[in-house]
N, C-alpha and C positions, 0 to 999 in steps of 0.2 A: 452519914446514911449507912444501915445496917446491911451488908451484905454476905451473900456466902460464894462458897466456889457451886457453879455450874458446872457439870458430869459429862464431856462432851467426848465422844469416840467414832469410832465407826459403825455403821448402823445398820442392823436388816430391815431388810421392807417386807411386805404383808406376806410374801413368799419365800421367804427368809433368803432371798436373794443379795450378796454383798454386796456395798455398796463401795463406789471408789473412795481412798481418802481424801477430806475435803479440800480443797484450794486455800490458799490466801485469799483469791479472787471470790472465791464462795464463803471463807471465813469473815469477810472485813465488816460488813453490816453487823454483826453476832459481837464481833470485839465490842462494835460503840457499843451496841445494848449490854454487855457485860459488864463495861468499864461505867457505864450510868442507866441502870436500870430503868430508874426513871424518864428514860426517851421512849419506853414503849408506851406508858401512859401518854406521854407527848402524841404519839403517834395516833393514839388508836383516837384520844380526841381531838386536836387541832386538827391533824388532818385527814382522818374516816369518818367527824363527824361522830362518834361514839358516847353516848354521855355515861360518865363515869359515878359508880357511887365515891363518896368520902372515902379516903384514905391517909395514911401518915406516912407510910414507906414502899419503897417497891424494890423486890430480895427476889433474886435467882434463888430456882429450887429446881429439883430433881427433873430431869426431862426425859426420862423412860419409863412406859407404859408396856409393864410384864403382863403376857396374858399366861390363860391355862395350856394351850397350844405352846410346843418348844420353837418358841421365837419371839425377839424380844422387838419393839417398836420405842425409837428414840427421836424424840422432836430436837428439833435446829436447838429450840433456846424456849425456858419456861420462865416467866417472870410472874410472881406474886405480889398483889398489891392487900396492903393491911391494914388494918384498924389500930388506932393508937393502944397505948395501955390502958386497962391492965392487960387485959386479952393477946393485944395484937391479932384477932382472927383474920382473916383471910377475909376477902371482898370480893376480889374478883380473880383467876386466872386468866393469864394471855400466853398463848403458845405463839412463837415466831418461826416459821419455816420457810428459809431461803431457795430460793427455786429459779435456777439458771436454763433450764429447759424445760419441757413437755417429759411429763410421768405418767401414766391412765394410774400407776400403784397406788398414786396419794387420793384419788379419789375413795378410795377403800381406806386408808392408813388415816388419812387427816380424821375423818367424823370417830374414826375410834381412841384419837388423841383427843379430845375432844370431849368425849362421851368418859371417858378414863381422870381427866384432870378434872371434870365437874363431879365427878362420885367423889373422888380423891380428896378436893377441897371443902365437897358440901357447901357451894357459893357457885355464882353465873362464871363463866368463860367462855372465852374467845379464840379462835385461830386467824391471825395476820399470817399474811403471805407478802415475804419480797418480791417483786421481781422485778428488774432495770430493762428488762429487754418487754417492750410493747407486747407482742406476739403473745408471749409465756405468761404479760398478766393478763391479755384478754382471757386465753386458756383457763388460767387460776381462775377466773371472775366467774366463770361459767355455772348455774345452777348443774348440781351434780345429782344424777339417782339417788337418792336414799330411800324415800319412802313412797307409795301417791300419795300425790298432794302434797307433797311434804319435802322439795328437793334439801340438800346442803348445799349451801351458798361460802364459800368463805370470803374474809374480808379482805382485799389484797390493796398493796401499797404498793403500785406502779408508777412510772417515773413522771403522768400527767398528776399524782398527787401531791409531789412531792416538791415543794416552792422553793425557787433559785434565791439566795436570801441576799442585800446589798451589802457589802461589808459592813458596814455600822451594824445593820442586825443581828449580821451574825457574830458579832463579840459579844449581845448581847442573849442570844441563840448557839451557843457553839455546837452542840451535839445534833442539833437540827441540820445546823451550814455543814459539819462533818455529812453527815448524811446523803443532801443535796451534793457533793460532791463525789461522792460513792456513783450516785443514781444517776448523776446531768453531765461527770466527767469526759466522757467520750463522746458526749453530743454536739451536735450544732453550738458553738459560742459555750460551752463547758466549761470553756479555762476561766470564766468569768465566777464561777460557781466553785472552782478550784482556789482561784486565788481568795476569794471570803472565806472559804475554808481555812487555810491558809493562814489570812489573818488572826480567823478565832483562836488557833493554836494558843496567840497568847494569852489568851483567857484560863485558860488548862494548866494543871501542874505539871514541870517539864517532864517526870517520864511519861505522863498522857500526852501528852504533845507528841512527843519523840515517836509514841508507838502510832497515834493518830498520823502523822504525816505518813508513815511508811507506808502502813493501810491505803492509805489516799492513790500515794504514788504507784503503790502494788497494783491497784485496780484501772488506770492508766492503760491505754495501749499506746505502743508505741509513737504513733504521731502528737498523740496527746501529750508525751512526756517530753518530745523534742522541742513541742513549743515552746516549754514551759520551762528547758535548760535552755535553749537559745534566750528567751528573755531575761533570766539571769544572768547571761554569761556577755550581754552586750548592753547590760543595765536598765534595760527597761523596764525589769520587777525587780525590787527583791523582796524575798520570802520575811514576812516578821518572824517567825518562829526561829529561837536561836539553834536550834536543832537543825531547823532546815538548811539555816544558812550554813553550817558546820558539814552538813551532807553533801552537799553541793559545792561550796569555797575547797575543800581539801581535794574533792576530784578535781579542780581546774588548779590546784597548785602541783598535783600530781601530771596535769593535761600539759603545763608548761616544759615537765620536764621529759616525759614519754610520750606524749601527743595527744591530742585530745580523746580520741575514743578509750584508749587505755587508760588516761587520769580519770574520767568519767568513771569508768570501768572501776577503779580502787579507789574514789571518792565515797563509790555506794559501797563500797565497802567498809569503808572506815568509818560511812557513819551509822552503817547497821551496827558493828562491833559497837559505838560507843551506844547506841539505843537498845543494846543487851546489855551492855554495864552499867546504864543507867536504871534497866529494870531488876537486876540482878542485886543492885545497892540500896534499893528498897528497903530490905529486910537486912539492913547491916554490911560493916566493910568485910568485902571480898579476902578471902587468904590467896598469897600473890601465886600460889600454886596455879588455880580457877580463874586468877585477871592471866597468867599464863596461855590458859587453853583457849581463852576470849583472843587474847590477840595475835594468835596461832591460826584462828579460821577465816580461812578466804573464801569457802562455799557461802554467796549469799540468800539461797535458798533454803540453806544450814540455818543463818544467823535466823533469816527471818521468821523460819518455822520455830525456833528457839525462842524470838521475843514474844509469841502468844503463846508458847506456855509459860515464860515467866511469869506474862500478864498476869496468870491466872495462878503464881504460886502463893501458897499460903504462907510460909515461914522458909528461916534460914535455912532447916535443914534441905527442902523442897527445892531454894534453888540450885543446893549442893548439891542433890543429886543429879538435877535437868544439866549445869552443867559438866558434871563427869562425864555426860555421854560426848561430848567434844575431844 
């Protein structure tokens, strides 16, 4: 499947107002749809209901909308769905903006992403909205001013949309069961939605695995992650993904010998280090200078912010430079 790099930064809003850098917590949903464009089409028809024209592929593309005014407006994530050859023309545009709280901005900012990607493509589009937190999708759902008679409505993907999937389904779904896991993690019987995740891993190539699980566990709070190492650690799950288990086995062989919170503590880290090396080798073996500075860093907020820009590097040289800055 044909893909490109997605243009992802910091961003101003309609008032050119900074915005903070985004989270892991606010990046993870954007990773799946990077890593398989293809879930946004998933998205927008299995579960918005959406009917889609015919398409062959579905390619990130540029997600900033320059106006005449000095100030630039940048969407979460643009996915383009296309016509086969010869053309490949464009179908349809889907803009995805992740939305972890209440904004009035985006009521102004969404309909001119909007209005921007439908000139842009010459083809219908769409704006999906994330949101995991109830509150902030009814908010999103809300008909918004635009015109009389005429409000904006966007489509939002709130956590009653989004189906907890049985494990069998979700090997057969994995991008979907990632998802549901993102969105039902922390809720009520969530770990149940974690672990099918979990399983689909092995459906995945292991560095999507490797980068998938950490996303997973990133987006966790803490009660939710304690379940989920107590149940490994007194055998009542264990994780299929070999990555995971690798993530987790070295913190309790570390746990044996400095105590558990501490081995815990240098387990995630050994296995973020090896889910940068495994993103980093992608594009070819590592010079042992570069496997040096990977096994030198014990910031895991380092590592992690490090394994989605590898996600996202294009060639050898790219990951040589991401990591130099180590």
């Amino acid at each position: 499947m044909a893909r490109v790099d997605s243009r992802c930064c910091a961003r101003h809003g309609p008032r050119n107002r900074r915005r903070p850098v985004p989270s892991l917590d606010h990046e993870a949903p954007l990773v799946l749809l990077r890593e398989e464009p293809t879930l946004a089409a998933t998205v927008l028809r299995d579960l918005l209901g959406v009917e889609l024209p015919a398409f062959a592929t579905a390619e990130l593309t540029d997600a900033g909308f320059t106006q005449v005014v000095p100030a630039e407006l940048r969407a979460d994530l643009v996915v383009e769905l296309r016509g086969g050859p010869p053309d490949r023309a464009p179908v349809m545009g889907i803009i995805v903006e992740r939305q972890r709280a209440r904004d009035d901005d985006k009521e102004y900012a969404w309909p001119l992403y909007l209005a921007a990607l439908r000139a842009r493509l010459r083809c219908p589009a769409c704006l999906v909205v994330v949101a995991t937190d109830d509150a902030v999708a009814r908010w999103a759902a809300r008909p918004m001013a635009f015109q009389p008679g005429a409000p904006f409505v966007p489509l939002v993907l709130g956590p009653d949309r989004v189906p907890r999937l049985a494990p069998e389904q979700a090997v057969q779904e994995p991008w979907l069961a990632l998802l549901a896991a993102l969105v039902h993690g922390n809720r009520p019987d969530g770990a149940d939605a974690v672990r099918a995740a979990c399983a689909a891993l092995s459906a995945l190539p292991a560095s999507q695995a490797s980068l998938c699980y950490d996303l997973i566990y990133a987006s966790l709070n803490e009660v939710a992650r304690r379940v989920l190492e107590d149940e490994m650690q007194t055998g009542k799950y264990e994780y299929q993904s070999e990555f995971a288990r690798r993530y987790f086995g070295e913190g309790r062989e570390q746990g044996r010998e400095q105590g558990r919170v501490e081995g815990a503590e240098v387990g995630r880290q050994e296995g973020a280090r090896a889910m940068v090396l495994a993103l980093a080798e992608r594009h070819g073996p590592l010079a042992d200078d570069l496997r040096l500075r990977i096994a030198g860093c014990t910031d895991l907020d380092v590592l992690r912010a490090l394994a989605l820009d590898l996600a996202r590097a294009s060639d050898a040289a790219a990951v040589a430079a991401l990591l130099a800055r180590l």
